[in-house]
C-alpha positions in Angstrom: 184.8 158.0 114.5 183.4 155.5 112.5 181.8 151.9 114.2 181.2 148.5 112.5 178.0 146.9 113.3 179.8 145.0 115.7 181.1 147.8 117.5 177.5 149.4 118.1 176.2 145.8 119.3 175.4 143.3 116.5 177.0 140.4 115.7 177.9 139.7 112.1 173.7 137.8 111.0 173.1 141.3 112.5 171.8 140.2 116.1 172.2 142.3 118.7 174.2 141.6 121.7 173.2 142.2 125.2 175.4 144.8 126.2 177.7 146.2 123.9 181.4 146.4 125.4 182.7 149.5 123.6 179.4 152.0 124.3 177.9 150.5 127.3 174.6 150.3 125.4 172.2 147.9 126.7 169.2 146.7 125.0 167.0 148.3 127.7 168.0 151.5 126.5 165.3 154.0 125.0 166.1 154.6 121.7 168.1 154.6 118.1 170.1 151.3 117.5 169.4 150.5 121.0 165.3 149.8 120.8 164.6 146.3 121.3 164.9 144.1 118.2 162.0 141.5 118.2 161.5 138.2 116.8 164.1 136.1 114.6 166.7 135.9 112.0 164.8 133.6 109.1 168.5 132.9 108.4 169.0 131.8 111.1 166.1 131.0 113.0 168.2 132.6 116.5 166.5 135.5 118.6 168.4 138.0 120.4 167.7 141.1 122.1 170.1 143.6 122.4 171.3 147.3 121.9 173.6 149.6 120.1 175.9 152.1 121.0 173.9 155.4 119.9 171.8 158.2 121.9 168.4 158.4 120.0 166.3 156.7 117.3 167.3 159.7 115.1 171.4 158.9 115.9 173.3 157.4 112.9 176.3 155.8 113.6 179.7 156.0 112.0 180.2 154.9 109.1 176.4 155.1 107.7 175.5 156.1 103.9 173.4 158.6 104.1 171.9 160.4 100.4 174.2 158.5 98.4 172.6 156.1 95.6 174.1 152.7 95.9 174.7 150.3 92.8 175.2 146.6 92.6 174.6 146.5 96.5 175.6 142.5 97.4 174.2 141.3 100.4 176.0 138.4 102.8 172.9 137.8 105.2 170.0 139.9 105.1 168.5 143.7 105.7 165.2 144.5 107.7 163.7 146.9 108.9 164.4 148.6 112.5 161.2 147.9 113.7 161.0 144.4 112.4 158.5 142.3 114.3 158.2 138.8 111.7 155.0 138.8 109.9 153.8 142.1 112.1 155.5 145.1 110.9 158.6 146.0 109.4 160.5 144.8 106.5 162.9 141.8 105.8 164.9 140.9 102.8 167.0 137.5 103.6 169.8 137.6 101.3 170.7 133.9 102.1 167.1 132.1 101.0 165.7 134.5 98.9 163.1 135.5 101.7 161.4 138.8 101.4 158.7 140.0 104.4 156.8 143.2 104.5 153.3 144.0 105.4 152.8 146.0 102.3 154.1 145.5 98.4 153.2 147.9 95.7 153.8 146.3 92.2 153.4 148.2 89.1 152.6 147.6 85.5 155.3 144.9 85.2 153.0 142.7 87.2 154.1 139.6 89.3 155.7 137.1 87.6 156.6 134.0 89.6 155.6 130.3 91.0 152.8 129.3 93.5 151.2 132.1 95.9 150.2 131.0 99.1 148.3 133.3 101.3 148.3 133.6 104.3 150.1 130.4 104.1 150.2 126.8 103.0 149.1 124.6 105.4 145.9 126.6 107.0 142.5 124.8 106.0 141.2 128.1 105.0 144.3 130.2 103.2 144.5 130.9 99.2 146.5 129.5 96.7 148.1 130.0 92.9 149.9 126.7 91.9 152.7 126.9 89.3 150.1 126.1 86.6 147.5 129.3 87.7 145.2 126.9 89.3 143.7 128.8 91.6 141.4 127.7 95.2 140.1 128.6 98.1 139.5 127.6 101.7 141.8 124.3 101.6 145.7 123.8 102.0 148.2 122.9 99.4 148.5 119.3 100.1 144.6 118.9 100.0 144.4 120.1 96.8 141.6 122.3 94.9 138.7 119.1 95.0 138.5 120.0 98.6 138.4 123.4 98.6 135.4 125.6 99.3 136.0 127.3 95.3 138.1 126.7 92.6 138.7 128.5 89.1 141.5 126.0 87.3 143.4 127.5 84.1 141.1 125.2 82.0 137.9 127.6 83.0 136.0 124.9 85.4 135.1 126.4 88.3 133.1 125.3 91.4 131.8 127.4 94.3 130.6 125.7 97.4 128.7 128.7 98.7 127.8 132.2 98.5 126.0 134.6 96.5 126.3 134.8 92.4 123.3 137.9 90.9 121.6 137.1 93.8 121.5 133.4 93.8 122.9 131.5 96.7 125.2 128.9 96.7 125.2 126.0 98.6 127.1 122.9 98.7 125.0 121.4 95.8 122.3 123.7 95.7 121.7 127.1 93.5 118.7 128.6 94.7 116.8 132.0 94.4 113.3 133.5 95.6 111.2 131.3 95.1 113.6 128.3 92.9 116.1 125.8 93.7 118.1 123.7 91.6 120.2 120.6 93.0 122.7 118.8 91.8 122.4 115.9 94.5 121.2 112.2 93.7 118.2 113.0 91.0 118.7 116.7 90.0 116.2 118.6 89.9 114.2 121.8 89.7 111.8 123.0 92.3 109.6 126.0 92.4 107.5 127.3 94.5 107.0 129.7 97.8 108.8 127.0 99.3 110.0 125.4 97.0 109.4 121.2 97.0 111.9 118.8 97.9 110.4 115.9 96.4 107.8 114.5 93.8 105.4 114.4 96.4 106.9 116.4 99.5 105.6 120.3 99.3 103.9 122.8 97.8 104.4 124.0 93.8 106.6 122.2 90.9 108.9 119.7 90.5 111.0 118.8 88.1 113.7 115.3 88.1 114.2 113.3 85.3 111.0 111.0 86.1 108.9 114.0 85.4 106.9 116.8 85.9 105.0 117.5 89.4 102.8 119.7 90.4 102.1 119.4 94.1 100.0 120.8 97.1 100.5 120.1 100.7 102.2 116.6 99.5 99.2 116.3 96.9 100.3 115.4 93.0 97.2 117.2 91.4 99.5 117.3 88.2 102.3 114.6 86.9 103.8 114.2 83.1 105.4 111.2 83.7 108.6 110.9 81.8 109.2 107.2 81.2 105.8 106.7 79.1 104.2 110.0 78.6 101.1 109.9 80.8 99.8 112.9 81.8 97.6 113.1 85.2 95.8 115.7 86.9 93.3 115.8 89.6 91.8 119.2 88.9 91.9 121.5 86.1 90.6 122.6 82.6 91.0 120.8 79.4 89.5 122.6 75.9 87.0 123.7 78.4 86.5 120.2 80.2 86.7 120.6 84.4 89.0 117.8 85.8 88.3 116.2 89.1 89.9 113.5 90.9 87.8 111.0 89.2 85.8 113.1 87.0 85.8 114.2 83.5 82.9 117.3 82.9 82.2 119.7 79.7 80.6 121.9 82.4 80.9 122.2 86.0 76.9 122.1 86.5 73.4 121.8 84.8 73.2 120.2 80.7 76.7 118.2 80.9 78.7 115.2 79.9 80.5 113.0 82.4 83.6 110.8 82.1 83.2 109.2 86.0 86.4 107.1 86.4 85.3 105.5 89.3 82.1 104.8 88.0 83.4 103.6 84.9 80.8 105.2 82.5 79.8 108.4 80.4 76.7 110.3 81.3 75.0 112.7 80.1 73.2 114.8 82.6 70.4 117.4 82.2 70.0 120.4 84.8 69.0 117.8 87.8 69.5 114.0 87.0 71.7 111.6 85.0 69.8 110.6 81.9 71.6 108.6 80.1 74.6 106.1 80.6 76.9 104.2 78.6 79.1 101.3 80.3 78.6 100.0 84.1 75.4 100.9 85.2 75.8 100.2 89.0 73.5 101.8 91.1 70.8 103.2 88.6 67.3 102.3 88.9 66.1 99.6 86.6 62.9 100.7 84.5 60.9 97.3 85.2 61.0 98.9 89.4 62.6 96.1 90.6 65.7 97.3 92.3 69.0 98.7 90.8 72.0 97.1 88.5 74.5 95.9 90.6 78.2 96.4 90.4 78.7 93.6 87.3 75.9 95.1 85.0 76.9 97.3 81.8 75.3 98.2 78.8 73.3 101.3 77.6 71.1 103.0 80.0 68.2 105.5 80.0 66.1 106.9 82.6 62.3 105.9 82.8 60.5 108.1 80.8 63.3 109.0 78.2 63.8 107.8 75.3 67.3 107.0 73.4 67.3 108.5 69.6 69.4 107.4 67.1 69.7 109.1 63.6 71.5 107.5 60.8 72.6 104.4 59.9 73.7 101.4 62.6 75.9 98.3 62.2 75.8 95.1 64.6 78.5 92.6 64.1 78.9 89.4 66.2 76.6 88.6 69.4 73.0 89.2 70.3 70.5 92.0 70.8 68.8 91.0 74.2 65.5 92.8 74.8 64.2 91.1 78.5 60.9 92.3 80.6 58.1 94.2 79.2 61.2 96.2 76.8 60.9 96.6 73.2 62.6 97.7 70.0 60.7 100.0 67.7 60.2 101.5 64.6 58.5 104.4 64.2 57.5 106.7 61.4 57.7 110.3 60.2 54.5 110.6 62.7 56.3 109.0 65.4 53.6 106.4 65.0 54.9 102.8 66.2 54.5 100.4 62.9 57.4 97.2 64.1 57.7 96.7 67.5 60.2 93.8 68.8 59.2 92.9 72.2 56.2 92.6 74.3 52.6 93.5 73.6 50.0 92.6 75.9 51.8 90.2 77.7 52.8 88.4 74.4 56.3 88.3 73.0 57.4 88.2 69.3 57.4 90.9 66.2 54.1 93.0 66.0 53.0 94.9 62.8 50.8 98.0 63.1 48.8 100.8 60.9 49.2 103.9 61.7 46.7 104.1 64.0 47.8 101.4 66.2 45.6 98.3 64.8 47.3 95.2 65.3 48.0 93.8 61.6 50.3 91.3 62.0 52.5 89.2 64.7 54.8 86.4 64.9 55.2 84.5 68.4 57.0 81.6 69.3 54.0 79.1 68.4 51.8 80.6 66.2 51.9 83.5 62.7 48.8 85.6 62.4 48.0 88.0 59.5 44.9 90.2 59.6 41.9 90.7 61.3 39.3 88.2 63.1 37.9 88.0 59.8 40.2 88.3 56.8 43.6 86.5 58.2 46.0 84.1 57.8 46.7 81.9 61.0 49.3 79.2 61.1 49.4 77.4 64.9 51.6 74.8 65.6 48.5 73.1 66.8 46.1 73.9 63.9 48.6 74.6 61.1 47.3 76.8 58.0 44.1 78.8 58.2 42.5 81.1 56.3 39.2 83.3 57.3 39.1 84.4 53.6 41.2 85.9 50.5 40.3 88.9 48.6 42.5 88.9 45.5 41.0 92.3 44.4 40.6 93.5 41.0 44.1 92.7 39.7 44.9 89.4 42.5 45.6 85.8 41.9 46.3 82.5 43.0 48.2 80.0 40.9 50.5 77.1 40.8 51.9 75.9 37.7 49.7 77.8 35.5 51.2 81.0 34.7 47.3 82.3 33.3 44.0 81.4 33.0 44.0 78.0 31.1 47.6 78.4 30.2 49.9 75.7 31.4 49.8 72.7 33.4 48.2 73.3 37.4 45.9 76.2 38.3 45.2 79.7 38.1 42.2 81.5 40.4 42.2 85.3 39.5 41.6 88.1 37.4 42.6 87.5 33.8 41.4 89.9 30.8 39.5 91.8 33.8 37.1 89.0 34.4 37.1 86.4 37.2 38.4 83.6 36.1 39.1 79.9 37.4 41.1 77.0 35.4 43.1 73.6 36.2 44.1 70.9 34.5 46.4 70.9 31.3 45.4 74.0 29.7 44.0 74.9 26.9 46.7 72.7 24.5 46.2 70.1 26.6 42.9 67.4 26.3 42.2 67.4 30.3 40.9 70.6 32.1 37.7 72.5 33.7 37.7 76.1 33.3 35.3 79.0 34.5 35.5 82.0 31.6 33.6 83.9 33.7 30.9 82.9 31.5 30.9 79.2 30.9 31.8 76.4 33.2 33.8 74.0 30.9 35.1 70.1 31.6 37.0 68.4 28.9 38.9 65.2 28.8 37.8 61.8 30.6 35.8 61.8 33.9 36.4 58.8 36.3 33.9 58.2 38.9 34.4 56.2 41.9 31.4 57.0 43.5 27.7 56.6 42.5 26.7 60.4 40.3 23.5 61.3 42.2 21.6 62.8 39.4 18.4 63.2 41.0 18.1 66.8 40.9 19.2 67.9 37.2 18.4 66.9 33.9 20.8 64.4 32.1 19.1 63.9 28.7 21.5 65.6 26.6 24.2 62.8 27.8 25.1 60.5 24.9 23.8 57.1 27.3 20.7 57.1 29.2 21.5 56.9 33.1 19.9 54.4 35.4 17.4 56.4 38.1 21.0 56.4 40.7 23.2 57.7 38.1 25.6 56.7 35.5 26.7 53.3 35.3 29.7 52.9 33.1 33.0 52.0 34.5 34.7 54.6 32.3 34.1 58.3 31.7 32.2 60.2 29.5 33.2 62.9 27.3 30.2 65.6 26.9 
């Protein structure tokens, strides 16, 4: 006897009926075609629950093909499985809409060739998805799209992962960090590095990087910056070519013979083992050498400690502006012997330009009112009181005085000197001319005329030679004699 599907208790989408008229079978019987069927027809979308006509699970009915091979097998409805639970066990293969369910699919070498994949479906925020163009994302439906999904690899090689681990960096929603480093894609990107790594240009320990610059940072601190819009580099601690940075200071050496760069001092020092001996630009706060107190906060200059002196070797330019020398200070010149020979200043209370010898005779010195060459008895004085004196003048063996004459007896004036090794003394017109008195050193000579306006008091030499005899009081011609 052979029995339709009908017969045993289905109705023709395969449904089992609730009792089946020609067996008796109920769908509370035990087993074979009468097990409960769960769930419903995706052809449908009906549920039934009923039972067939045969005796066991094991029982084939009439009619069923049993090791025969089918071919071109044409399906009205569908086939499933007899334990077919939807999308929980068991098999389905809807003829109608091209459904097929199983819990398990095995595809070989051929691959899977096809439109979108959708896993475990389309509309959960966190399923999987393959669009028609082998897009691919995760963690998002398929109306949202792949921008808001957790990852995305699209068929044009752009990916993006929200989270997770890549060689041991972890992802975050716009962070990549390791041990130790994160980089951030948020607002300014940046880099930061550190046991903690920083969050900010000046929030944490270790290094920063954004597009402003580079930061080196502790506990908040920036004790290092290269600033990216102009260049500057700052640091508040540190080595330079040997230098030791501060956070105001400049050093060649960390103590004893040094030289300081003091920012907030705004000078250069240079220091020995214990003090600061000499400074160039503001000088507040250092002792002035007269003792009368310190340089305030507005002084600057040059600056040496008392009882050091400044040396300078080579050659020195001034341009513009004045040397001021103030107090008891002075400018000196010194030679080989470190003997003082020009001093511009003071000396004993007086202030000018002071000559010396070597060993420290005064032989010269200009004040404000008076120019004094020489000793208390061979000098030169001019006062503007006095004017011109002279306590006496030693031309020596080779000296002389002239003015107009440019020898003895030679030219029109005077000479006073050695001429032809002798003494000699002339003035008047020289020897071409007819007027003159001369001393050869031998002879005192007067030629020319000789006007006297006064009475020739000839008491006490002899005049007998003279061409006219004088009176007793002297001569008494109104014009000169020639002798």
């Amino acid at each position: 006897m052979s029995l339709n599907y009908e017969q045993i208790g289905y109705d023709k989408n395969l449904n089992r009926n609730s009792t089946d008229s020609t067996t008796g079978i109920g769908s509370s019987d035990g087993g074979g075609l009468g097990m409960t069927d769960y769930g419903t027809n995706p052809a449908t979308g009906s549920s039934s629950d009923s039972s067939s006509g045969v005796n066991s699970s094991f029982d084939l009915p009439d009619g069923a093909i049993v090791g025969d091979s089918l071919e071109d097998l044409w399906i009205a409805s569908f086939i499933k499985s007899k334990n077919y639970k939807p999308k929980t066990q068991g098999f389905l293969l809807d003829g109608i809409a091209g459904y097929i369910e199983c819990m398990k699919l095995y595809v070989g070498t051929g691959g899977i060739i096809g439109g979108s994949l959708s896993i475990p479906d389309e509309t959960s925020d966190n399923s999987f998805h393959v669009d028609v163009n082998g897009n691919t994302w995760w963690g998002a439906n398929v109306a949202d799209g792949y921008l808001s999904a957790d990852a995305y690899i699209l068929n044009t090689g752009v990916g993006m992962l929200r989270a997770g681990t890549v060689g041991g960096w972890t992802l975050g929603t716009n962070t990549l960090s390791g041990t130790g480093v994160t980089i951030s894609s948020a607002g300014d990107a940046y880099l930061a590095i550190g046991t903690t790594p920083p969050t900010g240009v000046s929030t944490g320990t270790g290094i920063f990087i954004n597009k402003t610059g580079l930061f080196g940072l502790s506990a908040n601190t920036q004790n290092f910056k290269i600033d990216a819009t102009n260049g500057y580099i700052t640091a508040i601690a540190g080595t330079v070519g040997g230098w030791t940075l501060s956070s105001n200071l400049l050093k060649s050496a960390s103590s004893g013979a040094r030289i300081e760069l003091n920012q907030d001092s705004n000078r250069i020092s240079v220091f020995d083992a214990v003090n600061e001996k000499v400074v160039m630009g503001y000088l507040n706060g250092l002792p002035k050498n007269d003792g009368t107190g310190n340089w305030g906060a507005g002084n600057y200059g040059f600056w040496a400690r008392s009882g050091d002196k400044l040396s300078i070797d080579g050659d020195g330019e001034y341009t513009s502006g004045d040397w001021i020398i103030q107090n008891d200070a002075a400018y000196l010149v010194k030679d080989a012997s470190d003997n003082t020979i020009i001093r511009l200043g003071t000396d004993t209370g007086e202030k000018g330009l002071f000559i010396y010898n070597t060993s420290g005779a005064q032989l010269a010195k200009y004040i404000s009112d008076e120019i004094y060459i020489g000793d208390t008895v061979d000098f030169l004085q001019y006062t503007t009181t006095n004017g011109l004196q002279v306590g006496k003048i030693d031309v020596g063996s080779t000296g002389r005085i002239l003015g107009g004459q440019t020898d003895f007896n030679t030219g029109t004036g005077f000479y006073v000197g050695v001429s032809g090794g002798e003494y000699k003394f002339s003035i008047g017109e020289g020897s071409s001319g007819n007027n003159y008195l001369t001393w050869d050193g031998d002879y005192l000579r007067i030629k020319g005329n000789l006007d006297l306006t006064s009475i020739f008091n000839n008491i006490s030499y002899t005049v007998a030679n003279l061409p006219i005899p004088p009176t007793s009081e002297g001569f008494n011609s109104p014009t000169a004699y020639e002798y």
